[in-house]
C-alpha positions as CSV (number, residue, x, y, z in Angstrom):
1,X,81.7,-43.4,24.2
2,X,84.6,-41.5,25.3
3,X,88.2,-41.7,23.8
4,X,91.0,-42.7,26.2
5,X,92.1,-38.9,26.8
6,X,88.8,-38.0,27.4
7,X,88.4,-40.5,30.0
8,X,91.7,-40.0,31.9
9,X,90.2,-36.3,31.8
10,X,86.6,-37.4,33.8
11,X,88.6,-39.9,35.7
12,X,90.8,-37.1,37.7
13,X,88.2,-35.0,37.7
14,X,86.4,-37.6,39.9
15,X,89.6,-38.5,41.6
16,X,89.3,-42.4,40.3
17,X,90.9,-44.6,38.1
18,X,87.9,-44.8,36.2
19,X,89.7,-44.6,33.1
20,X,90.9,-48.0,33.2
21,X,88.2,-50.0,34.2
22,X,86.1,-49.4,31.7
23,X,82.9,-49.0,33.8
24,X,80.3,-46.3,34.0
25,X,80.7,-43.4,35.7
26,X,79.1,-43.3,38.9
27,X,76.9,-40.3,38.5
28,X,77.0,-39.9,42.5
29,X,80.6,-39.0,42.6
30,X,80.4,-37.2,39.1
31,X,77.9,-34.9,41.1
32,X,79.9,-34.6,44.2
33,X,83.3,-33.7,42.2
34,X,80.9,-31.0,40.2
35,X,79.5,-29.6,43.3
36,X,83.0,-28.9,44.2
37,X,83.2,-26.7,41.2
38,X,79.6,-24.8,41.7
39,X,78.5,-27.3,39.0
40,X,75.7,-30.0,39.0
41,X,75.3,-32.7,36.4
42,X,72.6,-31.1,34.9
43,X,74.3,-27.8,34.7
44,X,77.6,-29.4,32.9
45,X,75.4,-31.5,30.4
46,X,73.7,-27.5,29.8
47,X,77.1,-25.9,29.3
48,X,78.0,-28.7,27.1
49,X,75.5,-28.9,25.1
50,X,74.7,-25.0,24.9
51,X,71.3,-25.2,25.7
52,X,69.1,-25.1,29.1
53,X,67.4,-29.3,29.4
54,X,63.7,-28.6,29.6
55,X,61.6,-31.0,32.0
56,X,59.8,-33.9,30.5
57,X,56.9,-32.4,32.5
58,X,56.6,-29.6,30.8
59,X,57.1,-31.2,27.4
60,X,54.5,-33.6,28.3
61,X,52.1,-30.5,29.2
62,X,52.9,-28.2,26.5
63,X,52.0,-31.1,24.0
64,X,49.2,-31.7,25.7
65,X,48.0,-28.6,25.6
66,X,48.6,-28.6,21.6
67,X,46.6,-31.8,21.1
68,X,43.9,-30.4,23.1
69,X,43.6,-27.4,21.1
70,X,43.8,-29.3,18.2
71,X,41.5,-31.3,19.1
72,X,39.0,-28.1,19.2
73,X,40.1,-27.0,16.4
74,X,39.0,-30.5,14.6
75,X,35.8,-30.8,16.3
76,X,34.6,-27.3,15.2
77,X,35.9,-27.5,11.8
78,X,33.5,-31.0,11.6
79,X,31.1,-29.5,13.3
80,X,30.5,-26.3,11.3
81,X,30.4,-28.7,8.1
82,X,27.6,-30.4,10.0
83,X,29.2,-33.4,11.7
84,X,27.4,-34.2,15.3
85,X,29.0,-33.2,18.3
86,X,29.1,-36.9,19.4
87,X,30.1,-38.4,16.3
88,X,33.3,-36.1,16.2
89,X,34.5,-37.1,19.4
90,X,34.2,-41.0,18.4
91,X,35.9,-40.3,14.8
92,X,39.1,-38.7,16.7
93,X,39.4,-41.3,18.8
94,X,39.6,-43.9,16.4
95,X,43.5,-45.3,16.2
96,X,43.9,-44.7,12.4
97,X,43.5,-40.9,12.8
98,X,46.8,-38.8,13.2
99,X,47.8,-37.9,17.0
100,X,46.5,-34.7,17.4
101,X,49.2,-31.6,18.6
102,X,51.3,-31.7,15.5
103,X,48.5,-30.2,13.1
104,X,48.1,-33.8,11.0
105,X,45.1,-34.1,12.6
106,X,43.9,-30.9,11.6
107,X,45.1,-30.5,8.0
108,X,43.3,-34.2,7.5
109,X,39.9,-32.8,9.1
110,X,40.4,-29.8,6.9
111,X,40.0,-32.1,4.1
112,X,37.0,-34.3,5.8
113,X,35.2,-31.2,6.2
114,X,35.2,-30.3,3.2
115,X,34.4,-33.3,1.5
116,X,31.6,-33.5,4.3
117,X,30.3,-30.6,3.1
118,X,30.4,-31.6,-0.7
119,X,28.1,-34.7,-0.5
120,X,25.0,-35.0,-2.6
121,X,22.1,-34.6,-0.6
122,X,19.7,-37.8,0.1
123,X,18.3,-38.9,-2.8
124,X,21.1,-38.1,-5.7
125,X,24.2,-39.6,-6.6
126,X,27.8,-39.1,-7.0
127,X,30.9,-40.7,-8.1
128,X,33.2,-41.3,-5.9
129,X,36.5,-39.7,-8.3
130,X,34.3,-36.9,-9.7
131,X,33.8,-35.7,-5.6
132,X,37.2,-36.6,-5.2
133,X,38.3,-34.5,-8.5
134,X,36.2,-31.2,-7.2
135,X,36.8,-31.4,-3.5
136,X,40.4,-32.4,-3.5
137,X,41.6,-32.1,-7.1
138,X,42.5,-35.7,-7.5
139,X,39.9,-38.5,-8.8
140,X,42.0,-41.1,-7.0
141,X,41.7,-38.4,-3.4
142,X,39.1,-40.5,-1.6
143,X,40.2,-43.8,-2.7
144,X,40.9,-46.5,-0.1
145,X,44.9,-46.1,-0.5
146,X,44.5,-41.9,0.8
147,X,44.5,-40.9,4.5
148,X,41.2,-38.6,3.2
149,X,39.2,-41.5,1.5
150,X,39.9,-43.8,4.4
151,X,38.8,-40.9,7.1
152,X,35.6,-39.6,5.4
153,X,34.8,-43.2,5.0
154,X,35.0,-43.7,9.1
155,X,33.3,-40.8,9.6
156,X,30.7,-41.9,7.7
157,X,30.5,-44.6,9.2
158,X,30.5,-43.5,12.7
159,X,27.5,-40.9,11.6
160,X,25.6,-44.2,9.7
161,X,26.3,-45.8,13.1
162,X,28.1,-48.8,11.0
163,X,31.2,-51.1,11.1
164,X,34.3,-48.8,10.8
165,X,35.8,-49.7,7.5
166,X,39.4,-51.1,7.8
167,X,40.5,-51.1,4.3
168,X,38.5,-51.2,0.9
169,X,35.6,-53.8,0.7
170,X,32.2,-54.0,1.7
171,X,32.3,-51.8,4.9
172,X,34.1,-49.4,3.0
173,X,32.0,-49.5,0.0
174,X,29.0,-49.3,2.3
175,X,30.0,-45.8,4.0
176,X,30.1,-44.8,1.2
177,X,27.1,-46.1,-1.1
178,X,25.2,-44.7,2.1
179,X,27.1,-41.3,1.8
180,X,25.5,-41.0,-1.9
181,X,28.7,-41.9,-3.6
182,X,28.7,-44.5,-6.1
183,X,32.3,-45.5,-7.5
184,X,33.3,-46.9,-11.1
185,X,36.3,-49.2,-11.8
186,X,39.2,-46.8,-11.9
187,X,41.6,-49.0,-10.3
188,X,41.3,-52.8,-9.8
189,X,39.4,-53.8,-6.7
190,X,37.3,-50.6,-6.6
191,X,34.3,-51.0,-8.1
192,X,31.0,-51.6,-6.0
């Protein structure tokens, strides 16, 4: 909102009484006074803010280009820790991951991959906190509450080709019972 001098100022500028009614400035005549001056709107809001307005366009492409790179970065990070292809491209997809272009995504499959890489092979058995404690240095890591325990859980679910865990209970519990990881009661509600 502009103070009353302000607006007298905008008001002969446009050659109006704008000042006193109290209504918008029509951007029309704002543009028509500028031009008179070598200016256009755009240019003035520049000058006053001190910096050149970049398109939404190219925004729009420049963060799409990041998410797509992203993107590639993520799926060969989980695919070099022996994620299928396929199953990748489902898991970032899936509404609870991080928008990729902004390297959440990335620092997250970081972490999937390797916890990925650190499961037991068929057969033998894990707890759930002691993968947590070695992979990510925190037995509470791949519990329900953490971004990481909630991911590798969907992840293993999309591989298992099973219902996507929503929060802890038996679809979570499942991914990860199939996974090789057995939990103990660390913290109430947790135990399977």
């Amino acid at each position: 909102m502009l103070w009353l001098p302000e607006r007298r100022q905008v008001g002969l500028l446009l050659g109006t009484p704008w000042e006193i009614s109290g209504k918008p400035v029509n951007l029309k005549m704002l543009a028509e006074r500028l031009a008179e001056h070598d200016l256009s709107v755009r240019r003035l809001v520049e000058l006053i803010d001190g910096a050149p307005i970049e398109e939404n366009r190219t925004l729009r492409e420049l963060a799409e280009a990041d998410a797509a790179q992203e993107r590639a970065h993520v799926t060969a990070t989980l695919v070099e820790a022996g994620v299928d292809r396929d199953a990748v491209a489902t898991w970032l997809v899936d509404s609870a991951s991080p928008r990729p272009g902004q390297g959440a995504l990335a620092a997250l499959a970081d972490i999937v991959a390797a916890v990925w890489r650190g499961l037991p092979p068929a057969g033998e058995h894990v707890r759930l906190s002691k993968l947590a404690a070695d992979i990510v240095h925190d037995a509470h890591g791949l519990d329900p509450s953490e971004p990481a325990g909630r991911a590798v859980a969907r992840l293993a679910a999309v591989v298992q080709g099973t219902e996507r865990p929503l929060r802890s209970g038996p679809t979570w519990r499942q991914a990860w019972g199939r996974s090789e990881c057995t939990a103990t009661a660390s913290r109430p509600g947790y135990l399977f």
